[in-house]
C-alpha positions in Angstrom: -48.1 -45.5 -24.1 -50.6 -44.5 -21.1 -51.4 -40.9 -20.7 -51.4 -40.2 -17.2 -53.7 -37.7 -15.1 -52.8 -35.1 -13.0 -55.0 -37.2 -10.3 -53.1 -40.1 -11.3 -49.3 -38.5 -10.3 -51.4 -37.1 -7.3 -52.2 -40.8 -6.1 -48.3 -41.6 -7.0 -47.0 -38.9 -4.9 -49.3 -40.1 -1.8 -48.7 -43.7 -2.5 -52.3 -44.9 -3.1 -51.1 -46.5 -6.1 -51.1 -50.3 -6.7 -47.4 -51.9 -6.8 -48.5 -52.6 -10.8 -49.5 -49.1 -11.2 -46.5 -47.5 -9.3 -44.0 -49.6 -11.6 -46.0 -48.4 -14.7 -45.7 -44.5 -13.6 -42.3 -45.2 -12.4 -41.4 -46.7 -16.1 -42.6 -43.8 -17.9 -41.2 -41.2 -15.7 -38.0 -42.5 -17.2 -39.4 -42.4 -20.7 -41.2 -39.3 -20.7 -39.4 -36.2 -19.5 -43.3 -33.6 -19.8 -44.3 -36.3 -17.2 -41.3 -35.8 -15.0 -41.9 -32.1 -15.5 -45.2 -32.9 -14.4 -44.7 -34.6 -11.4 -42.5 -31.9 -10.1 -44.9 -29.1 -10.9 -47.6 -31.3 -8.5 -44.3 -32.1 -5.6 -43.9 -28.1 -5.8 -47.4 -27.5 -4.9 -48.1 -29.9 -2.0 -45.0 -28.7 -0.8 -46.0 -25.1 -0.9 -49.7 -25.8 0.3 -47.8 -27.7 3.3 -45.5 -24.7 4.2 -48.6 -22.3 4.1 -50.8 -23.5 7.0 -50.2 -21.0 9.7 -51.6 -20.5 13.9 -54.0 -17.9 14.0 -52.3 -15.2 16.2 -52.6 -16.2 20.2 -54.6 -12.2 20.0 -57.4 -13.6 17.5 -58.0 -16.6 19.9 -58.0 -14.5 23.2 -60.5 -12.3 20.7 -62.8 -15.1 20.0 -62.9 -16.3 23.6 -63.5 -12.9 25.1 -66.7 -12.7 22.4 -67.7 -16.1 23.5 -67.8 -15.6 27.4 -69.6 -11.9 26.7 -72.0 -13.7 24.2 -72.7 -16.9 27.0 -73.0 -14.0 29.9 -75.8 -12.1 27.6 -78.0 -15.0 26.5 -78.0 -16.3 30.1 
């Protein structure tokens, strides 16, 4: 039985797997419920990291923009 990586599931989950390798993972995720458990641990945290990118507030930008026009007026 093949013991399968973390950056092997990872490569599953993004389908950069071959159709050989992809059948083999797909075979033992029926077999093998720790990988299963596994491969849902890794779909909860691309999910999350997915959800968590945020827009800066529309303040921070005006913030930055203000610095950069007083900055360009100075060293002029």
């Amino acid at each position: 039985m093949h013991h399968y990586t973390p950056e092997d599931l990872i490569r599953f989950l993004y389908k950069e797997t071959s159709q050989n390798e992809t059948g083999a993972i797909e075979d033992a995720l029926q077999k093998d419920w720790t990988l299963r458990e596994k491969l849902a641990v890794l779909k909860a945290s691309i999910e999350r990291l997915n959800s968590a990118l945020e827009k800066p507030r529309t303040e921070a930008i005006l913030s930055i923009l203000r610095y950069a026009v007083s900055s360009e007026t100075v060293s002029q």
